[in-house]
C-alpha positions in Angstrom: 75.6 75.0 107.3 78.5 72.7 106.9 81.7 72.6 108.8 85.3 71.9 108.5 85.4 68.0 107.9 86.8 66.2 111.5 89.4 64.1 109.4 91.1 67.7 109.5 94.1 67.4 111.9 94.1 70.9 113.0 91.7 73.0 114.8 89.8 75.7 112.2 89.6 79.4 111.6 86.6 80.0 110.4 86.1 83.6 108.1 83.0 85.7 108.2 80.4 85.4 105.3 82.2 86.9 101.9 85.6 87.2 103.8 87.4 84.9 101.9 87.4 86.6 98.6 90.8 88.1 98.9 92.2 84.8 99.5 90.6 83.2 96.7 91.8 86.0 94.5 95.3 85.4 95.9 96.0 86.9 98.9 97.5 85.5 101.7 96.3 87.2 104.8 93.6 87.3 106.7 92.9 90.3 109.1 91.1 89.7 112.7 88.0 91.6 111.4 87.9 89.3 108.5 87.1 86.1 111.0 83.7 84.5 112.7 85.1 84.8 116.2 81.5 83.6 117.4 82.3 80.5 115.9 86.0 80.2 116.1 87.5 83.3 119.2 90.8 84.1 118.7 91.4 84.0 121.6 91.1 80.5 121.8 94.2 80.2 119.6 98.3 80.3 120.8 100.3 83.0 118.8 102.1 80.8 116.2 99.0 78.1 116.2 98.8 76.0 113.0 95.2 76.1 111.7 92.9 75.8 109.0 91.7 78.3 107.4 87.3 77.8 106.5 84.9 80.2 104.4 81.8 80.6 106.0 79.8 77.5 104.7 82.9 75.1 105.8 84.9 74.5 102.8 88.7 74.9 103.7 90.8 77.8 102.0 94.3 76.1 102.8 96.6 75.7 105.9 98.0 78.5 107.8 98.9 79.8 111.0 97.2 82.3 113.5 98.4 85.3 115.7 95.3 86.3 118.1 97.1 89.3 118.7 98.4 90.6 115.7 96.2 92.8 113.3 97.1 90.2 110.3 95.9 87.4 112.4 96.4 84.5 110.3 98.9 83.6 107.0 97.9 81.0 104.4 101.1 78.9 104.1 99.2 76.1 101.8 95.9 76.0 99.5 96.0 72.5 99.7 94.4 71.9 103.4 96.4 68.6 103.9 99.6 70.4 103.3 101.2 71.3 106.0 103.5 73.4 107.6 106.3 71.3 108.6 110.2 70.3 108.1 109.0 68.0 104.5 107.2 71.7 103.1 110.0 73.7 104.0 112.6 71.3 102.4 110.4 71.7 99.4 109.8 75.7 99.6 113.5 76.5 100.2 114.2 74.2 97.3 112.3 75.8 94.7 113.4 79.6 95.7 117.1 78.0 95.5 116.2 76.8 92.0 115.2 80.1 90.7 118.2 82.1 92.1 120.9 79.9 91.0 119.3 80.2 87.2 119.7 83.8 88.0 123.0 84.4 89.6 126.4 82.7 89.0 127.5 83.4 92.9 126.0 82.9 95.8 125.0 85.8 96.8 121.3 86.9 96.8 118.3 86.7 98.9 117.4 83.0 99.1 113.9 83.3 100.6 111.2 86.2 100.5 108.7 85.4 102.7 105.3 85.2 101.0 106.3 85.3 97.7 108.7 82.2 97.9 105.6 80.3 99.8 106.9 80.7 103.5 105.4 84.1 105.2 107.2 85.7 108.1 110.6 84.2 106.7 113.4 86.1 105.2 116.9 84.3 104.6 119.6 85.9 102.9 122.8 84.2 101.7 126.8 85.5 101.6 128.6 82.6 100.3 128.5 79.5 103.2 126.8 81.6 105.3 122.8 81.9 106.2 121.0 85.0 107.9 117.9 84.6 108.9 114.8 86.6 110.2 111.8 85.5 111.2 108.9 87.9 111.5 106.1 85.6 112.6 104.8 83.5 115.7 103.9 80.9 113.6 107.4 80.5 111.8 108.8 81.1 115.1 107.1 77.9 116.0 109.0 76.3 113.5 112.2 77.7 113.9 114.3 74.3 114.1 112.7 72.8 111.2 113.6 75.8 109.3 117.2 75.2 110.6 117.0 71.9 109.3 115.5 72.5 105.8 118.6 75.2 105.1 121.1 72.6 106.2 119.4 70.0 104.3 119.3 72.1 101.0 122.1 74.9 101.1 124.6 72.8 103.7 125.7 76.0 104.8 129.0 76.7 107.6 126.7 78.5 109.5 122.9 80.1 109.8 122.5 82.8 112.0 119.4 84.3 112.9 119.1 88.2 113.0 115.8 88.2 115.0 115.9 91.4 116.5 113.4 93.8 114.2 110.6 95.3 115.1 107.9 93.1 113.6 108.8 90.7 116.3 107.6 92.7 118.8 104.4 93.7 117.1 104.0 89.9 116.9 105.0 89.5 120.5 108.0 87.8 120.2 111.5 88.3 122.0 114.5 89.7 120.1 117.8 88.2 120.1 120.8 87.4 117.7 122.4 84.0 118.0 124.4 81.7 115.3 122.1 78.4 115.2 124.9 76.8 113.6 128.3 77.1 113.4 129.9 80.3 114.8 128.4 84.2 114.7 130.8 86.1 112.4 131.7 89.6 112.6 131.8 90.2 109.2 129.7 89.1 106.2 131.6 88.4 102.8 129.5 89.6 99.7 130.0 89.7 96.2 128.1 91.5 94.1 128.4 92.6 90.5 132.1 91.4 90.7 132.7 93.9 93.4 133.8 92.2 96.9 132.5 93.8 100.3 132.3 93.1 103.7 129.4 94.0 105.9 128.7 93.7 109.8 126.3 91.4 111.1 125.7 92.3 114.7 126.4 95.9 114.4 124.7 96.4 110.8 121.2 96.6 109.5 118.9 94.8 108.7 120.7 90.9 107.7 123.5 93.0 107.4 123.2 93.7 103.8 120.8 95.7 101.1 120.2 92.6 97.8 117.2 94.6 97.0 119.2 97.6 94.9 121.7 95.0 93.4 120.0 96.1 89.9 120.0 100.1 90.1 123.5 99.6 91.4 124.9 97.7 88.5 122.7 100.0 86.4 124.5 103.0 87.7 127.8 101.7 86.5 127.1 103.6 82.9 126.5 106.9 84.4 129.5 107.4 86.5 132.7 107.0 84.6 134.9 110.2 84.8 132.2 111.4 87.1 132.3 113.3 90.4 129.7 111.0 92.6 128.6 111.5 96.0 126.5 108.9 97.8 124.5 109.9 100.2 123.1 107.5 103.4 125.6 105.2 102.1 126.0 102.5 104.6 129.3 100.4 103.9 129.6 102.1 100.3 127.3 99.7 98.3 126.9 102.4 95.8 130.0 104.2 96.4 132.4 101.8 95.8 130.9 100.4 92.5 130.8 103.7 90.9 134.5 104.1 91.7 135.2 100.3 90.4 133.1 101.6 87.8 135.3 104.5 86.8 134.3 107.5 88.8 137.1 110.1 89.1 136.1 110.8 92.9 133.4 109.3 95.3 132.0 110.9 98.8 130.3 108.6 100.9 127.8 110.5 103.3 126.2 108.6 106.3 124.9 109.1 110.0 126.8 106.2 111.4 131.3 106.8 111.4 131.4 102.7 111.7 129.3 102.1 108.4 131.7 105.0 107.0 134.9 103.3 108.5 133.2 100.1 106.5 132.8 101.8 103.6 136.8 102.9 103.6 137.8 99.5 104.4 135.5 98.2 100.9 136.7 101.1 99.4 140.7 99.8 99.6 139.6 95.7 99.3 138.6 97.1 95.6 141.8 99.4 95.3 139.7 102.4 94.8 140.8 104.0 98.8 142.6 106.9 96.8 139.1 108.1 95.4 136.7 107.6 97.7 136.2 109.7 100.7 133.6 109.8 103.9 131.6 112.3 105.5 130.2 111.9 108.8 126.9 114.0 109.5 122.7 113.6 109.1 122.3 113.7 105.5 120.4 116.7 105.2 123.2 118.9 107.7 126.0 117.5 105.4 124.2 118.6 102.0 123.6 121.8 102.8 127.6 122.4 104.1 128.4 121.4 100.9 126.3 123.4 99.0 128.0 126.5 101.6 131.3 125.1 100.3 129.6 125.5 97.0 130.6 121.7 96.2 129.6 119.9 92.6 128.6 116.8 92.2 128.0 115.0 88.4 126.0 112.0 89.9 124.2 111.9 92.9 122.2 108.9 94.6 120.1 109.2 97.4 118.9 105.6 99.2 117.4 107.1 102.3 115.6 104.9 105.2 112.0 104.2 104.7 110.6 108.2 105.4 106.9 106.7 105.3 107.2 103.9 107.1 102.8 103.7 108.6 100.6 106.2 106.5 99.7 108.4 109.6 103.5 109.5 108.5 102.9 110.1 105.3 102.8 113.9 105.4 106.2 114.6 107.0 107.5 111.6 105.1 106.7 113.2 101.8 108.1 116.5 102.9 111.5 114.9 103.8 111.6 113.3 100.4 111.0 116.8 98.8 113.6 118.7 100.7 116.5 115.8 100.4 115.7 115.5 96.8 116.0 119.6 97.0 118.9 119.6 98.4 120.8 117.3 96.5 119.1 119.3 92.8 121.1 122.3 94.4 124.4 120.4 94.1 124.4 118.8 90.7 126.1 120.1 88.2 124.9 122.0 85.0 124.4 118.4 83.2 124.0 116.0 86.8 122.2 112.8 87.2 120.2 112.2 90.3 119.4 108.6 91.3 116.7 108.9 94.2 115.0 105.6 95.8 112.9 105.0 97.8 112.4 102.0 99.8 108.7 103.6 101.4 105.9 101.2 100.3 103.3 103.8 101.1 104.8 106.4 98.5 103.7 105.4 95.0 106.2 105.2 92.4 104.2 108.2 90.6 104.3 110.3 93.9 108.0 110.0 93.9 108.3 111.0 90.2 105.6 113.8 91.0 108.1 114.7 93.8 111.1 115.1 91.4 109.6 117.0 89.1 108.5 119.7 91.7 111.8 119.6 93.1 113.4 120.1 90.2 111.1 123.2 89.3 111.4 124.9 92.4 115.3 125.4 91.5 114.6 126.1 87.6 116.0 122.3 86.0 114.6 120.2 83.8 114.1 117.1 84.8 113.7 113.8 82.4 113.7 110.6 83.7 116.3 108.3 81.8 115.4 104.6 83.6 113.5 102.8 86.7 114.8 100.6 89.0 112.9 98.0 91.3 113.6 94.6 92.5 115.4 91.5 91.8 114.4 88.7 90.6 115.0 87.0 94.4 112.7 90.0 95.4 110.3 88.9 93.3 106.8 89.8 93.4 103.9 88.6 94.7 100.8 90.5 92.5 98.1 90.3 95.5 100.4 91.4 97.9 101.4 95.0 97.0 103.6 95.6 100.1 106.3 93.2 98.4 106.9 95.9 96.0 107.9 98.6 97.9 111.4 99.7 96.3 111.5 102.8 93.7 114.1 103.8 91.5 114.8 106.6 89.5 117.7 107.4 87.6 116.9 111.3 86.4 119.0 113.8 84.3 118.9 117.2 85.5 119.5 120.6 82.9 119.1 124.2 83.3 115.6 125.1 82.7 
């Protein structure tokens, strides 16, 4: 049996006989039971390591890095062995994503890179104007953490790149969790603009990079459905949907989250856009709130729901899809006779068809027809990788709800 050639600069990872189907088919991982530790241990390998990655009779699959101790134990960065991952591919990577989104969007505004479908796994940077956040997820991109700095100031020449490392991936990956601006100065707020509506958004205080690009579609899509309407937004952050459906023309907007400083947020967006006089906050868990109102025997004509991820490992699947079914419930009871209902979900583990399964028995339960008018997903700078199914994990559906 062959081997990995010696002119190879970097130490391999060999897989197990078969193993490397997936990543000839297009995949990108590999998992640790998916390796020849007789031959190569993983143990033998630093978290972050660059390697290369063999099939069984030798012949190299690409470059890539390695985490011994994480379940998806190595990455594929390159199918091209001799490419590697360094400050030259990153330059080149973060170039190409740029090119796509400024063919797409007129502002700068927009996630710049998606990890592996933009060619640079365990990497997510998303862009407000001059400014970068960044997360990394990944030992190995950790390792390359100041040539990543570099590539965005070589491309984007950004005021400053901060780098919102504090989820929880890193610490299934082993790494430590910090914020800190790695240039210029760590803002408070984040400018964003999107659909012609002007926000701001925390950084250290808010979630995630700060913002949520991934619903930038279903939100301008909601635009047609709200004018003259009564909308109530429910898990609404700093307004994202709120405030464009009263720039859009709603005659009122309630704006229902757990968290009074993403509601003060939401206010303060809510007056940059001169709609302050129509849009008003409730303070509560989402599910306590909705059923006050229905006690109060409140109407609403539109109604979105963008809850957290309910299902966020399977083993929660079963109280996950019970949640979904008794917010989506709840919310049915408060539409009016002719109401739209947008519900998301951003759950990779429900299908798109469980969720529409899910509305339909909802609606049922409380006598309405149901019809679904559109679907919403993600962006183009979401875009999807097709062997990689968890990069499509956001659902939309825009539904019309009549009596029965």
């Amino acid at each position: 049996m062959s081997s990995v050639s010696k002119d190879f600069a970097l130490a391999p990872l060999y897989l197990k006989k078969n193993e490397e189907r997936r990543l000839r088919a297009g995949h990108l991982w590999v998992f640790s039971n998916e390796v020849d530790t007789q031959r190569t241990p993983l143990t033998a390998f630093e978290p972050g390591q660059p390697v290369i990655i063999a099939a069984s009779n030798g012949k190299p699959l690409g470059s890539g890095y390695v985490n011994p101790h994480s379940l998806i134990c190595a990455r594929l960065v390159s199918r091209d062995s001799t490419m590697l991952l360094n400050s030259s591919l990153l330059v080149h990577r973060v170039n190409v994503a740029l090119s796509m989104r400024e063919r797409v969007y007129q502002r700068p505004y927009y996630r710049l890179v998606y990890g592996e479908s933009d060619g640079l796994p365990g990497l997510v940077v998303d862009r407000f104007g001059e400014v970068l956040v960044v997360q990394i997820t990944t030992a190995g991109m950790e390792r390359v953490r100041d040539d990543i700095i570099a590539a965005l100031e070589k491309v984007i020449r950004p005021q400053a790149i901060v780098l919102r490392n504090d989820n929880s991936i890193r610490t299934m990956e082993g790494l430590e969790c910090y914020v800190a601006a790695a240039l210029g100065t760590l803002p408070e707020q984040l400018e964003v603009e999107e659909n012609g509506i002007r926000f701001e958004a925390p950084l250290a205080g808010g979630q995630k990079t700060g913002w949520y690009y991934d619903h930038r579609q279903s939100r301008d899509r909601l635009r047609q459905y709200v004018r003259g309407a009564r909308v109530l937004d429910v898990f609404s952050y700093v307004g994202a949907w709120g405030v464009q459906a009263g720039a859009a023309g709603a005659a009122g907007v309630v704006c229902v989250d757990s968290s009074q400083a993403a509601l003060d947020q939401a206010a303060a967006n809510a007056a940059r856009n001169g709609i302050d006089d129509r849009l008003h906050t409730e303070h509560g868990d989402a599910f306590d709130v909705l059923r006050r109102l229905h006690d109060e025997r409140q109407r609403f004509d539109v109604i979105v729901l963008d809850p957290p991820a309910f299902i966020k490992r399977r083993k929660d699947a079963k109280a996950g899809l019970e949640a979904y079914h008794r917010l989506n419930q709840l919310a049915i009871r408060l539409l009016s006779r002719d109401g739209i209902l947008v519900s998301a979900s951003c759950s990779f583990h429900l299908p798109r068809t469980e969720l529409q399964k899910l509305l339909l028995q909802a609606a049922r339960h409380l006598d309405r027809h149901v019809v679904v008018l559109e679907q919403g997903g993600l962006g183009p700078d979401h875009p999807v990788h097709p062997a990689i199914p968890e990069t499509d994990y956001l659902k939309t559906f825009f539904t019309r709800l009549l009596p029965a």
